[in-house]
N, C-alpha and C positions, 0 to 999 in steps of 0.2 A: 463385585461387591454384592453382598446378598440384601434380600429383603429384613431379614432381622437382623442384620446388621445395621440398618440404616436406623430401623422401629429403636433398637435399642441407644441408638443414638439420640432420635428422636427425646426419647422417652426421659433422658437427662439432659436435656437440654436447659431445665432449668436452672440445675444445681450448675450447671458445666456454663454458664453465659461466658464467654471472651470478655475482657474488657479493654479496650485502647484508651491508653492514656499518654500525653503529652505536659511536661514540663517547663516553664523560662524555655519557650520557644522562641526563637530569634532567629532571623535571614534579613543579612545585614548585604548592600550592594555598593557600589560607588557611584555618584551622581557625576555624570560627566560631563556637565557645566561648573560646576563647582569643586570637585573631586572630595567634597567630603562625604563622611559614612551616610547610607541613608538605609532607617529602617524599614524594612515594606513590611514583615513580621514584627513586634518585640513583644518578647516577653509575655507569650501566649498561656495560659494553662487551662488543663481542662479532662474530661474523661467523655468517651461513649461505651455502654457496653450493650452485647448481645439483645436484639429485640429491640432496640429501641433506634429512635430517628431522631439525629442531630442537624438541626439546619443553618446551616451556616450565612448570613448575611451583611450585610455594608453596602455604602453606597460604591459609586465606582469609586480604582484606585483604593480600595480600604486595603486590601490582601487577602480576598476570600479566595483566589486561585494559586495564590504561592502559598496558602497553608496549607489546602486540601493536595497541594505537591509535597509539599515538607512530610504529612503527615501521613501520605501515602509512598513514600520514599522515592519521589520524582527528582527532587531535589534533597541538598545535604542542608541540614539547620549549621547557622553559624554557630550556634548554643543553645543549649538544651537539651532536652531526652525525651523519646517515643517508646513505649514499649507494650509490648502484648501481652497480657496475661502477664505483666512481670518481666517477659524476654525481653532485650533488645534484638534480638535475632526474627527481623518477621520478613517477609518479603511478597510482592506482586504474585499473585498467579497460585503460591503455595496455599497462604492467609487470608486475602485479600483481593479483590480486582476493581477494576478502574472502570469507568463508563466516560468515555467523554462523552462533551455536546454534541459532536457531530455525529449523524447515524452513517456509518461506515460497512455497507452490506454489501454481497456481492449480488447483481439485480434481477436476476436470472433463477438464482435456488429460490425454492419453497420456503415457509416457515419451520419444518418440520426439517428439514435438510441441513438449515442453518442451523440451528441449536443440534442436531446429530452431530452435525462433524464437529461443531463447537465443543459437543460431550467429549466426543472421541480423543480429540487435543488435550482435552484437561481432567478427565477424571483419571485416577491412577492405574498404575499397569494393569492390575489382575482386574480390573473391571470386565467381567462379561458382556456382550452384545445385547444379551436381555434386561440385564440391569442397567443399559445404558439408554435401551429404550423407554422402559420406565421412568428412566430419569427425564428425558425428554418430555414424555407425554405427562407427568404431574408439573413439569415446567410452564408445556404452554393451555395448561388447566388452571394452572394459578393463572398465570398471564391474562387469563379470559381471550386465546387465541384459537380456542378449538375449533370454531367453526370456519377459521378461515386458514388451517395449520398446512394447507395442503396449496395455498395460494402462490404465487411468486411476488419478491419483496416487490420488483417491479423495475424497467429500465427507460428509457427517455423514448423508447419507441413502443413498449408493451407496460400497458397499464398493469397498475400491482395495488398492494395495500397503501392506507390509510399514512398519513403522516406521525400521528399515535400509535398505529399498529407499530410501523417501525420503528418509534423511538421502544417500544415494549420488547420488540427483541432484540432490540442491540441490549435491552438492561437484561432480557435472556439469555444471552448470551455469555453474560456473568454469572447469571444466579446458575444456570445450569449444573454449574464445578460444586455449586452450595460453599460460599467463601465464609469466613467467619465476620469479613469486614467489607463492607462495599462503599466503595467513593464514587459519589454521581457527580458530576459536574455538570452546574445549571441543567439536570432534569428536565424543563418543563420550557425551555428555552424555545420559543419558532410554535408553539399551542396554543388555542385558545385556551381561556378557562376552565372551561368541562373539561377539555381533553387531557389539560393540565390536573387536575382531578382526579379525574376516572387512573393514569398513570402512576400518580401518587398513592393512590387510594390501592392498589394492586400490588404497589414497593412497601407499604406497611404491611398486609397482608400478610405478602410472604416472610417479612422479616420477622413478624409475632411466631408467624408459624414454625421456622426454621432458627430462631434463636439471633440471627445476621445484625449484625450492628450497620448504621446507616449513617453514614455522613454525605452530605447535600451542600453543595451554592445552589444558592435560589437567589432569582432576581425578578423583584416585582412580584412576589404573590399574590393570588388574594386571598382573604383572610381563611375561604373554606378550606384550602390549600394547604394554608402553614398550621390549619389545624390539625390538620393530622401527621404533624411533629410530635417527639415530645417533649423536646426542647429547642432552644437557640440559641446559637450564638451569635453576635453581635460585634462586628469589626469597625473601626475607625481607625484610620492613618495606622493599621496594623498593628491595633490597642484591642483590649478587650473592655467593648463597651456598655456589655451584659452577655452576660450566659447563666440560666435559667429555663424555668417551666415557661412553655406558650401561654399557660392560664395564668400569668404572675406577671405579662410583660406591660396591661393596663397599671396595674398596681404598682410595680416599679417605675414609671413612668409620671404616676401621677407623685409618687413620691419625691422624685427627682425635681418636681414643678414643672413639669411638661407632661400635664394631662391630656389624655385621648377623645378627643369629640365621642361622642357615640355614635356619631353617623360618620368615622373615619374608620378606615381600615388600620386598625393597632401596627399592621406589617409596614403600609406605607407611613406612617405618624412617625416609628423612629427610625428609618433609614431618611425621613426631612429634617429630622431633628439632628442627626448626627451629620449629615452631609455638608462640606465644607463649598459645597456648587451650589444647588439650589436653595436651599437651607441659610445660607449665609446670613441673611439681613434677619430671618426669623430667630436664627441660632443669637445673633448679638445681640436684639429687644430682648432677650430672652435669660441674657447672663451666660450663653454657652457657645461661645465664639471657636473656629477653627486653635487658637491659641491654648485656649485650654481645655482641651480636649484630651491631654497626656493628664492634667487634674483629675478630671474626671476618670480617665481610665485606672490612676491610682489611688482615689478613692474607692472605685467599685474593688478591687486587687484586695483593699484592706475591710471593705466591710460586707463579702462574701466570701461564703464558706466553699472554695471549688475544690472538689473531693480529688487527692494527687496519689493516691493510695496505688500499688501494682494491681488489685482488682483481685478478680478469680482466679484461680489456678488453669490453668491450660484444661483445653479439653484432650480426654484421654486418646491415645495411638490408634483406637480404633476408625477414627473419624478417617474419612478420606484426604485432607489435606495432610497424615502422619505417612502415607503410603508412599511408594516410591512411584515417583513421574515415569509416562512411556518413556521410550529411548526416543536414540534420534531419528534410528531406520523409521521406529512405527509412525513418530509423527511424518515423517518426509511420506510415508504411504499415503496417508491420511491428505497430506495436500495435496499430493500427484494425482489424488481420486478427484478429488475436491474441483479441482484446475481443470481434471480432462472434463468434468461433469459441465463445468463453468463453460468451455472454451466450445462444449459441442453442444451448448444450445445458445450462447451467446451469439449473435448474427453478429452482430459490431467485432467483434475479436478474429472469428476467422472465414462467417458465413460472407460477408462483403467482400472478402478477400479472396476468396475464391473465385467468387463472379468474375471480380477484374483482373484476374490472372488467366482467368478461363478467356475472358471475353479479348484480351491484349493478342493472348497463343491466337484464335481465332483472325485478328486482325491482320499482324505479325503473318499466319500462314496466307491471305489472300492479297496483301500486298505483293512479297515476294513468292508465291507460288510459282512450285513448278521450274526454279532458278535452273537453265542449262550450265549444263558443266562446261563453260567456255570463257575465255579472258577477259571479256568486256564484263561475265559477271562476276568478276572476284571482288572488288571493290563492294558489291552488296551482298558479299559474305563478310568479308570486314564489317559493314555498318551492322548487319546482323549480329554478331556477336560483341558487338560494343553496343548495341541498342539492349541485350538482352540483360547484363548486367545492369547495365545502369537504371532500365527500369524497376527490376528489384529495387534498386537501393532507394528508388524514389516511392515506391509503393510500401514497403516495409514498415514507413509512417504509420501508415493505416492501422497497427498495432498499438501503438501509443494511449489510446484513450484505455482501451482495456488491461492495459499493464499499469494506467493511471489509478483505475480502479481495485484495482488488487493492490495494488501498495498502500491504498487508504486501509484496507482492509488487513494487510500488514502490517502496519504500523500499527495501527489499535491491538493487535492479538499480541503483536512481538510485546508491548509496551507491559500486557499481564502476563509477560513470561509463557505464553501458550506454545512456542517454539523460538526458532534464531534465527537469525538471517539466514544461513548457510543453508537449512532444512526450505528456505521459504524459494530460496533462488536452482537449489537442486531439483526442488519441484518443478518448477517451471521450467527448466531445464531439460524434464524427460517427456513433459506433454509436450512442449514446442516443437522438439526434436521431429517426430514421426508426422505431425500437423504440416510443418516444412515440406518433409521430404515426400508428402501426397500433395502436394501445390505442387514441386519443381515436377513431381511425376508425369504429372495431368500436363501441365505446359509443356514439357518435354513430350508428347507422344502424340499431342497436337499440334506443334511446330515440327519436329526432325522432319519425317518422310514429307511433309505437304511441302515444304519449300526446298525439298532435295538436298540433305545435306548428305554429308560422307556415307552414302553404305556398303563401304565394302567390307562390314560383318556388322555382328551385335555389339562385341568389345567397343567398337568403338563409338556406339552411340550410350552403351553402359555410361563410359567414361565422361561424355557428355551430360548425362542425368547426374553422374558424382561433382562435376568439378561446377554444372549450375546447381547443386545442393550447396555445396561451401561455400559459393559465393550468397546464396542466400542466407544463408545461415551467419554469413557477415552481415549481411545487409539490417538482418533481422535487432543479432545482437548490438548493433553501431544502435538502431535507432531504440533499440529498449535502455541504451546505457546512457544515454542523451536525453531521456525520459527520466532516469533516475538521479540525475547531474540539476537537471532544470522542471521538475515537478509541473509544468505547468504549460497547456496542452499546445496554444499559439506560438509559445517562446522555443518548445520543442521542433516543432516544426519548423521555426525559419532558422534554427541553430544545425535541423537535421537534412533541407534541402541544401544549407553554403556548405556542411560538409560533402553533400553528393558531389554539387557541384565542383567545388572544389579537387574532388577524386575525377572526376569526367575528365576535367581539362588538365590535368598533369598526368593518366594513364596511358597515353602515347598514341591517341588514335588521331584525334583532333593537331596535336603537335608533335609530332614524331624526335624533332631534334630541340629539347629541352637545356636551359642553361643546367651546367653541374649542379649550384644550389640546389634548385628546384626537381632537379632529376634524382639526387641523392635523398633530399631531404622528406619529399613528397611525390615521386614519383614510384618510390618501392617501399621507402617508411609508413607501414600503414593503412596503403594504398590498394586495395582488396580487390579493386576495380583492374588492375593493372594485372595481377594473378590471374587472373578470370579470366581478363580479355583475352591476355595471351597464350592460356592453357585450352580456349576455346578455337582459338586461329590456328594454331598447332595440331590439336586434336581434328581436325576437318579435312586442312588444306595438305597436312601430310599422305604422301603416296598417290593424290591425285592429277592427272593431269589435265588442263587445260588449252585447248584447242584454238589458235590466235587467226584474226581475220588476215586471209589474203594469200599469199603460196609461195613456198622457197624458189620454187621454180620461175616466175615469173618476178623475183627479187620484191613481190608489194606484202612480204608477212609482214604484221605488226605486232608485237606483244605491248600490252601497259607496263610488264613490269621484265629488266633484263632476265633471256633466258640464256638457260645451259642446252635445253634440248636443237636449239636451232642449229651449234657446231655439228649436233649426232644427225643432220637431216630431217629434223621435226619443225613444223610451222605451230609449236607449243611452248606453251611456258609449265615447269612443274610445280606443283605446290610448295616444294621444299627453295625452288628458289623467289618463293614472294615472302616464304618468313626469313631467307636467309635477308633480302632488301628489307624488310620491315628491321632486321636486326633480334632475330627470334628465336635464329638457326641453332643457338647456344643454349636455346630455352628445357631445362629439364622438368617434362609435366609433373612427373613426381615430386619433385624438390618443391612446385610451385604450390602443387596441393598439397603439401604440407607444411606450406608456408599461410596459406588460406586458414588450415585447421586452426594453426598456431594463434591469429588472428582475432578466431573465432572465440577462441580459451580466453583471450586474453582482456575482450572485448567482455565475456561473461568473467572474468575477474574482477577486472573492475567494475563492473557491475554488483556486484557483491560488494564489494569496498565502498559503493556511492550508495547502495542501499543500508549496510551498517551503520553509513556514518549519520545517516537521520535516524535523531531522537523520538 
């Protein structure tokens, strides 16, 4: 997008303002003690257009967050009409973007980092690199973030920005795309007053500047705050209890006979006045009881004038939201950069995880170091390769918080259409990948040779780094899908340790002769541990042989486990016949590992599917 492209946009912005306008709004639900209709909306009407700031208020329970969903197409109205410039065709992400209350960042990028990629997701295809920069940097110039654009937002172990700062770039985060509509929800929510202010004060700014129509929940203002509205509106039981100028709202008030002290705050005077909670005893000395409170809504209905008009005409093609969206490759880039940037300075995601994979192989090699290749030590080549799965599957955890945080961070982007699940879970899909397979590496090359396992070539310790990749990559995905099932970091983990456990004790180490159910159902259904272990015991014990205490000759050999070499004159057992006793001798490692892969697919499917399915 060029510079005079933009100027020339700029420069009609007046004649070109958007207007949104809503109709007999209605979101009608069923009360489930009662089962009759209850309204949370009815029968709203109203308009914002371009440049100007609408602030929406009520006490609790009015409806000020099921409108601002209605009329940002979060939800479906049970009746009524919304439309833009006249259309009903508007949608999130194109028109429009949402800010929720929560600030949702990823804690690790800069300011400048975050609004880049945020540009790069939502302005349209042919936008240039430099024009995306520009966009950026007049962003966080309005924002008033320039001096600190270079900061990190900030993570529970590395100190970052201001609690104001971050609420200013999650709201830059939107403004970046320049929407024609913005829905804040409660803005100023978890601030003090200044800061509440100074935020507000930066959202009208831009929106004079850039033409942006502004709808807002505000709760509790103070009054320097809701001055810089230019309107309000006013909810009760989902009624329209005033919508007007902020400089009209003493005067309407005192009209009504509920005049404003001069030493009360106008914003707090009518959300007491209309509130069916605190208000109550006031509201009924007063003649304006919870009762009649639909009176009043239908008196104000009939003796204001609320303009229901389609407004201005759209703004022309040239604008950026008429251009065509990146594809899906480009967005799926854009997060694969995003995620590798995230994952390789985030310590919590993969820097901790390294340590204690590092520090485990380390542990792992001086325990069993140096294991002689002889019968008494087979039994801690077994535990060995059942210890080395199942610690993945329990350490895998460890990933949980930081996929916690990106799905916050998902869900807000997905929510203005900035991409899809599918683009959100591919991406993470090709960072994890190669992150994985440098953890199994590093373990793998500080375990194999220290505790002596199989060398009678590379192939086979290859095979060994591939088949603990897959089992890791189980492990990985089990516990990211268990993350996206149960959202919630404590509950993940005792749901993701009974699954481990659960896999430990039915994959044949600990119980070798399992009832049918349990062997059928859970012992191969699923069962990733059970792949592992015995693609690992296979891959080792094959072709070697071990050496049994004591001598044919003097009739004292002993093997642990029956041998075949004793009939040939060997005081040995071979490794082929401890997995044929294990029951393993039938084991195809190929079929296994790719029964692991399969596993692994399926595990990041549904993965996909539990992430789609949150709204």
């Amino acid at each position: 997008m060029s510079t005079s492209m933009e100027k020339s946009v700029s420069s009609h912005s007046e004649q070109h303002r958007s207007v949104l306008a809503w109709e007999g709004l209605t979101y009608t639900v069923k009360d489930h003690k009662t089962g009759a209709a209850k309204h949370l909306v009815n029968d709203v009407s109203g308009r914002v257009q371009g440049g100007e700031l609408l602030a929406v208020m009520g006490p609790s329970g009015a409806g000020k967050s099921t409108f601002l969903d209605l009329i940002a197409s979060r939800k479906t109205a049970t009746s009524g009409s919304i439309t833009l410039d006249g259309s009903a065709l508007y949608r999130i992400g194109r028109d429009a973007a949402y800010v929720e209350q929560e600030d949702a960042l990823l804690g690790v990028l800069t300011i400048r980092e975050t609004l880049s990629y945020s540009a790069r997701l939502t302005l349209p295809r042919g936008t240039d690199r430099p024009a995306i920069r520009r966009r950026v940097e007049e962003t966080i110039v309005g924002l008033g973030l320039a001096h600190v654009a270079d900061n990190i937002i900030g993570t529970p172990i590395q100190r970052g920005i201001s609690g104001g700062q971050k609420r200013r770039v999650t709201i830059g985060n939107a403004l970046v795309s320049r929407p024609r509509i913005l829905f804040l929800d409660e803005p100023t929510s978890g601030l003090d007053s200044a800061t509440a202010f100074e935020v507000m004060a930066v959202i009208r700014q831009l929106a004079v500047e850039h033409g942006i129509a502004i709808v807002a929940s505000i709760h509790s203002p103070n009054w320097a705050t809701i001055s810089l509205f230019d309107r309000v509106l006013l909810l009760a039981a989902g009624q329209t209890m005033y919508d007007g100028p902020v400089t009209s709202i003493r005067s309407y008030f005192t009209q009504r006979g509920q005049a404003c002290d001069e030493n009360t705050n106008p914003a707090d005077h009518m959300l007491s006045v209309v509130s069916s909670d605190f208000g109550f005893t006031s509201a009924l000395e007063d003649g304006l009881c919870p009762g009649n409170v639909a009176a009043w809504a239908a008196e104000w209905s009939r003796q204001t004038d609320v303009p229901r008009t389609p407004g201005a005409p759209a703004v022309p093609s040239t604008t950026a939201s008429a251009d065509k969206p990146r594809s899906l490759a480009s967005k799926t880039w854009v997060l694969t950069e995003r995620n590798f940037l995230n994952y390789s300075r985030n310590i919590l995601a993969y820097g901790v995880r390294v340590g204690m994979y590092i520090g485990m192989a380390v542990l792992i090699a001086l325990v069993w170091m140096n294991m002689k290749q002889v019968d008494d030590r087979i039994n801690d080549r077994l535990s060995i390769h059942f210890f080395m799965p199942a610690f993945l599957g329990f350490m895998a955890v460890a990933g949980i918080p930081a996929l916690l945080e990106e799905r916050s961070v998902m869900l807000r982007e997905r929510r203005n259409n900035q991409y899809t699940s599918g683009a959100f879970v591919i991406a993470n899909t090709l960072v994890t990948l190669p992150f994985l397979f440098l953890i199994t590496l590093l373990f793998s090359v500080i375990v194999y040779w220290s505790i002596g396992l199989n060398d009678s070539g590379a192939g086979v310790f290859f095979r060994f780094v591939a088949y603990l990749y897959l089992a890791l990559l189980c492990a990985e995905f089990q516990a990211l899908l268990i993350a996206a099932v149960v959202p919630i970091f404590v509950a993940a983990l005792a749901l993701g340790a009974f699954a481990n456990g659960l896999w430990m004790a039915t994959q044949g180490y600990f119980a070798r002769r399992l009832p049918s159910w349990l062997y059928y159902s859970l012992h191969f259904a699923g069962n990733w541990q059970t792949f592992a272990f015995q693609n690992l015991v296979k891959n080792d014990l094959d072709g070697l042989v071990f050496p049994c205490a004591g001598s044919l000759a003097d009739a004292t050999c002993q093997c642990s486990f029956p041998s075949s070499l004793i009939a040939q004159g060997q005081c040995a057992v071979a490794g082929s016949d401890v997995t044929r006793y294990l029951g393993f001798d039938g084991v195809s490692t190929t079929l296994y590992a790719f029964l692991l892969l399969i596993i692994a697919v399926v595990f990041r499917l549904l993965f996909w599917a539990a992430i789609a399915a949150r709204k």
